[in-house]
PAGU-357310 format. One record per atom (N, C-alpha, C): residue in one letter; x, y, z. Coordinates in steps of 0.05 Angstrom, whole numbers, plus 5000, padded with zeros to 4 digits. Example, Ala and Ser with C-alpha at 12.3 -4.5 7.8 and 13.67 -1.06 7.14 Angstrom:
BEGIN
a526448865156;a524649105156;a526449345156;s525749555142;s527349795143;s525850015157;
END
This chain:
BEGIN
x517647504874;x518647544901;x516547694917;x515147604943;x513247644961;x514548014974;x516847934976;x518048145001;x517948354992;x517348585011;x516948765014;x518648915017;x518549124996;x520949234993;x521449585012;x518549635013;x518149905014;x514949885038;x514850085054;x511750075064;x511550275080;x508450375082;x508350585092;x504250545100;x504850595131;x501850505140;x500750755150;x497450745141;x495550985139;x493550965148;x491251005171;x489251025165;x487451225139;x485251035132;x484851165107;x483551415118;x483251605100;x482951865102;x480451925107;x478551795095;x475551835102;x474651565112;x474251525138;x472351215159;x471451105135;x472450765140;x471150645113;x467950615129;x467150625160;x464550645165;x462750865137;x464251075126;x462551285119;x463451265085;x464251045082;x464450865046;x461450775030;x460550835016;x458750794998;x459150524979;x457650264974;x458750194956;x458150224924;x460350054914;x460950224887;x462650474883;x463450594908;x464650864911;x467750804905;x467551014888;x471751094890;x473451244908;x474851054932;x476051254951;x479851254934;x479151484937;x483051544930;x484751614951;x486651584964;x489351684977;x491151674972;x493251874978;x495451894973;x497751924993;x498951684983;x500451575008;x504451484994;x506251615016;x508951645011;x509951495019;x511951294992;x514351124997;x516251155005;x517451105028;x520251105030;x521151005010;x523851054994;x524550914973;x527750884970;x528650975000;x532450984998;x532750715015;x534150654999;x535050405005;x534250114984;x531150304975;x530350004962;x531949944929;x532549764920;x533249674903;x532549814874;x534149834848;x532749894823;x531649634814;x530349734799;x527449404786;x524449494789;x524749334775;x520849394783;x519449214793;x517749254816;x516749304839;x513649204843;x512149064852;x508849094853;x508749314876;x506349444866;x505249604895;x502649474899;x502849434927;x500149334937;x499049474956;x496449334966;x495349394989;x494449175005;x494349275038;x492149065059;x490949235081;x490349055088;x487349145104;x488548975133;x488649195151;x488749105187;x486749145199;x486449005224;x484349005235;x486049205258;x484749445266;x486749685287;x487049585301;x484749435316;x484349295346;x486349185358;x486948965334;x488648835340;x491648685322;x491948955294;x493948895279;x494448705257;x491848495259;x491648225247;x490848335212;x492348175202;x492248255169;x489748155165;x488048335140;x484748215139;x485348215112;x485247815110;x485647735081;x488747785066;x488847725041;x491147745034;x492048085023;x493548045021;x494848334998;x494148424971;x493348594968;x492148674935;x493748794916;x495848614900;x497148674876;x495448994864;x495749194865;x494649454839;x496749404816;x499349474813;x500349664792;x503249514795;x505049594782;x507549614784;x509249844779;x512249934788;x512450174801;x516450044789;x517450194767;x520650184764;x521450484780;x522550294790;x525350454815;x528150424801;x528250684800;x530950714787;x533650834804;x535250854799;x537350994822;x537651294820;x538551434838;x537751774835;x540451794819;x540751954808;x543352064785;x543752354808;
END
C-alpha cells in the first residue's frame, strides 16, 4: 500500500548547499501517529523543490516502523 499514513515536512537542518559527498547527514524528525492505524508501516523520504513544491524524483523506502495501539 503506497498511502501515506503519517507525515511530517522539514527543511533539513544543515543547507544541503553546505553537504559534502559521501557525508552522513542525520535528522530527527516527529510523527504524528494518532489516528494512524496498528501494522507495520514503511518510513520514507522525498525531496521538494521549495520554489515550487514539485516532488524531486520518487520516495525513498529506509526502514519499517510497527505501530501499535497505546494501552
Amino acid at each position: 500500500d503506497e498511502s501515506i499514513a503519517a507525515q511530517a515536512d522539514a527543511f533539513p537542518a544543515i543547507p544541503t548547499s553546505q553537504w559534502f559527498a559521501d557525508e552522513a547527514v542525520s535528522q530527527i524528525v516527529t510523527l504524528p501517529l494518532e489516528g494512524v492505524p496498528a501494522g507495520t508501516h514503511n518510513i520514507g523520504v522525498g525531496w521538494y523543490n521549495p520554489a515550487t513544491g514539485d516532488r524531486l524524483g520518487e520516495r525513498l523506502i529506509l526502514n519499517q516502523a510497527l505501530v501499535v495501539p497505546k494501552r
